[in-house]
N, C-alpha and C positions, 0 to 999 in steps of 0.2 A: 529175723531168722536166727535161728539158735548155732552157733560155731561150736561145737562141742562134737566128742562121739556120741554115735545111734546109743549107747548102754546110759553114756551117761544124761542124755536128753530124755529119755525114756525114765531115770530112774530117779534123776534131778533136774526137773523141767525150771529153768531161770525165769522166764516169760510169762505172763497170765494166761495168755493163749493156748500156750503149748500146753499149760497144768491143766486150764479143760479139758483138752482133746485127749489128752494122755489118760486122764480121770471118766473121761465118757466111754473107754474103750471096754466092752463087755469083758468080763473076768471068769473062765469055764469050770471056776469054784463055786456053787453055791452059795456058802457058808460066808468065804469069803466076801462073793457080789453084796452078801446083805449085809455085813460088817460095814463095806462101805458104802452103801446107799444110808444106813443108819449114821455114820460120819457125818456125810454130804449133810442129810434134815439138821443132824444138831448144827455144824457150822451153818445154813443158812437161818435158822433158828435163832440163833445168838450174833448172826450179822455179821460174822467172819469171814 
């Protein structure tokens, strides 16, 4: 469990858990959403 404020758990997740969950959370940017689904591929990509 992350001790921290909601902004900064949200904005600096410390935990593995919490960085998926925060990262899986749909973004109602377009543009945005594909920037980071294109992140995600390269980092899975390259094993990071």
């Amino acid at each position: 469990m992350e001790e921290e404020t909601s902004v900064d758990v949200c904005v600096r997740p410390r935990h593995e858990y919490t960085r998926r969950l925060v990262a899986a959370a749909p973004v109602p940017d377009p543009d945005l959403q594909r920037r980071r689904r294109e992140q995600r591929s390269l980092q899975l990509s390259s094993g990071s």
